[in-house]
N, C-alpha and C positions, 0 to 999 in steps of 0.2 A: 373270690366271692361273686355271687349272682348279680349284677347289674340292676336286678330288679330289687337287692336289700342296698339301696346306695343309701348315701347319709342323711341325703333330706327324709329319708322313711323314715331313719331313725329321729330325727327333730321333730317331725309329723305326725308320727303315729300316735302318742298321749293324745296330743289334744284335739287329732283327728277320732280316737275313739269316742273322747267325752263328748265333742260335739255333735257325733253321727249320732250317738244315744239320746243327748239331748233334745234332737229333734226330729226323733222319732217315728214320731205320729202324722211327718209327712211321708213318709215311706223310704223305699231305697232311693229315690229320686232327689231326696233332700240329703241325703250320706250324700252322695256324689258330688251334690252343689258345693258341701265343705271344700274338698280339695278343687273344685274347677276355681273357686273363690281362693282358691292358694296360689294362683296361675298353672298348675296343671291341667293339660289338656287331654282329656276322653280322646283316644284314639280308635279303640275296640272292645265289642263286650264280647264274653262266653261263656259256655254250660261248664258249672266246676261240682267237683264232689257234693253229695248231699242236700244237691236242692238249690247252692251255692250259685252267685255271681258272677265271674271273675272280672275285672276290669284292666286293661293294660292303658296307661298314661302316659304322657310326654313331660318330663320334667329337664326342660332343657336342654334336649336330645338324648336323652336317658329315661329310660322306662323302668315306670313305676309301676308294681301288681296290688290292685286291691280288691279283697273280696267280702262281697256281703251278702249275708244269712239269707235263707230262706225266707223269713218272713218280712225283713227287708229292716229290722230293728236295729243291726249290729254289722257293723264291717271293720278288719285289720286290714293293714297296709305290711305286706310282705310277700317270703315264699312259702308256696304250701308242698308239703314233703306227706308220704302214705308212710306206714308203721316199717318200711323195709328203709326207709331215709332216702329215696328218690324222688327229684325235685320234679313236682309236675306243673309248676310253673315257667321254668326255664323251656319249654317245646313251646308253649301258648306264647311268651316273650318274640320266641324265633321267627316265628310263624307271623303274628299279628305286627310286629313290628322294627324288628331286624331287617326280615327279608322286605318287608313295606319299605321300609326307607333306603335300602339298598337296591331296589326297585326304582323307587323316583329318583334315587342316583345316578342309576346309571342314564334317564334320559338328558338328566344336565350335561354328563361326562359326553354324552353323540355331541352336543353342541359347542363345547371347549374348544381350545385351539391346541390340536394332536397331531403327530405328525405319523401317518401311515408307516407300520414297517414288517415287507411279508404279504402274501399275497391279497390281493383285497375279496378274493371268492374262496380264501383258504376259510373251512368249516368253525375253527374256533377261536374268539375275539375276545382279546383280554386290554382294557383299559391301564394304562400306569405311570402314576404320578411320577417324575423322575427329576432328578437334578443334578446339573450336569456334571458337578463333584461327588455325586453319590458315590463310593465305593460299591455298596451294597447294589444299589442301581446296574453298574459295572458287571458286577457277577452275575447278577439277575438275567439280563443281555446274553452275556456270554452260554449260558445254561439254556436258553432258551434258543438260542443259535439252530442246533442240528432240525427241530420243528419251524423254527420260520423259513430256512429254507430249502426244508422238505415240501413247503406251502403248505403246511395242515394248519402253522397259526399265523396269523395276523396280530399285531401289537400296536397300539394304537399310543406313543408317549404323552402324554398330556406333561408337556416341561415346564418347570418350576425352578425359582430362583428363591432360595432359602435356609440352605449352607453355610454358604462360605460369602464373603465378601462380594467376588465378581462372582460370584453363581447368578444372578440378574441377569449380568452382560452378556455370560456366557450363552444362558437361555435364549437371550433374544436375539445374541448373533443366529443362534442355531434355527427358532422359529422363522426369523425374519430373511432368509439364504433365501436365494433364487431357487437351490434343491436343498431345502429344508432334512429329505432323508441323508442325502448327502452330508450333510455337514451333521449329523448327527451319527452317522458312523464314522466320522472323520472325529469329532471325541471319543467316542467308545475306542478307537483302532489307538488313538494319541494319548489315551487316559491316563497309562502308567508315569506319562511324559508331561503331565500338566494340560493335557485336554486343548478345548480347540482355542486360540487365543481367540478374544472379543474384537470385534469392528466395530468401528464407532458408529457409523451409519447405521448397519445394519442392526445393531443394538440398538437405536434409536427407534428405528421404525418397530420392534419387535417387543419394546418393551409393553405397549400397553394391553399383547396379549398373552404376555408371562403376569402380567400383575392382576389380570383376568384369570388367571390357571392358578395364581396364588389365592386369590379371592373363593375362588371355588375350593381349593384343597382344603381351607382353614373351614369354609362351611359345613362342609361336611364330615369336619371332623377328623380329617386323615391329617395326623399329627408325626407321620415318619415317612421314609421314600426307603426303597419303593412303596408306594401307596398302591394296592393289585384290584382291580375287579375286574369278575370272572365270571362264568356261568355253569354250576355242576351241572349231573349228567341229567335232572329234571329241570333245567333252565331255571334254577334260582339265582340270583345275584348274587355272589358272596365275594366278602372284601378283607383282604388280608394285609396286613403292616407289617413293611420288613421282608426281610429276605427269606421265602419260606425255608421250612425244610424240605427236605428230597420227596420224603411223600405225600407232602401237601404241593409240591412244585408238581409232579407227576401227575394230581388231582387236576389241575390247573393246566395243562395242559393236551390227558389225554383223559375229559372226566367223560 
């Protein structure tokens, strides 16, 4: 289902219609106040069928589509679909607020603490959340192997402790190394074997920019590892959960 029919639309919409009608006679300006007065936040407005509105909202990192009439009396909260049942709200969503926030994403992800892996003048730069028991993480790595060191990509890990029990330790041995890449192929190379055992020190010193990497991952929403951001072949942001498949991995790598 569209993102943009999430459930709050549906708890919403009644008495978001009755009250848009109700007050009417201040124009579309006062539709709008209803839901900002719901704590949804106006993100963006655009030109929609017929004369129409559209508005794209923020309802607690989920976007909500609303559109109202022409004459600015009437507005629903949903998707709007043409006589062939293509959603022409799901493109206006991507556009105005996907790609917008996976945009101000990726400038937080520059500032993280990641560990460079692959050449740093190689052309294509992919962000990814990883932990250091990930399986999925694991093959990710691996698959991505023949391009990092061919140096066309650079991989930037932003490590996370959110696993497994010592997945913390293990992170912040790994962050905290004197060659942080180092010991980060030294899990990957030991992984089938229980991965790289934790130091106490250096887990110490490393932990409070794993729980910084963890703070970030839960804000923005990346609720699995590998957590991917990328840039297709027009430099949009896009963020992918999980281990891709082959020809989303192959987007991802040669878009």
């Amino acid at each position: 289902m569209d993102k943009s029919i999430s459930g709050l639309s549906a708890l919403i919409s009644a008495a978001f219609l009755f009250s848009a009608t109700a007050h009417a006679s201040g124009g579309h300006s006062e539709i709008i106040k209803q839901v900002t007065d719901r704590s949804l936040k106006v993100v963006s407005s655009f030109k929609a069928v017929d004369g129409m509105t559209g508005y794209v909202l923020d309802s607690k990192g989920s976007p909500v589509t609303i559109y109202v009439t022409r004459d600015g009396e009437h507005a629903f909260v949903g998707t709007l679909i043409d006589k062939n049942g293509a959603n022409l709200s799901a493109p206006k969503v991507q556009e105005l607020f996907i790609n917008a926030q996976n945009k101000q994403a990726w400038s937080r992800l520059e500032e993280s603490h990641w560990i460079q892996d692959g050449d740093p003048n190689a052309e294509i730069l992919v962000y990814a959340f990883v932990d250091p028991n990930c399986p999925y993480c694991h093959r990710f790595r691996t698959a991505a192997a023949p391009w990092i060191n061919a140096g066309k990509v650079q991989i930037r890990h932003i490590v996370v402790g959110v696993l497994a029990r010592d997945s913390v330790a293990k992170a912040s041995t790994i962050l905290a190394s004197k060659k942080p890449h180092g010991a980060l192929i030294r899990n990957f190379e030991t992984f089938r074997s229980g991965g790289i055992v934790p130091v106490h020190d250096a887990s110490e010193r490393g932990k409070s920019g794993v729980e910084a990497n963890n703070r970030l991952m839960s804000e923005l929403g990346v609720s699995a590892t590998p957590g991917i951001y990328y840039k297709d072949g027009n430099g949009n942001v896009k963020m992918r959960l999980g281990l891709p498949p082959e020809s989303e991995f192959q987007q991802i790598m040669n878009p």
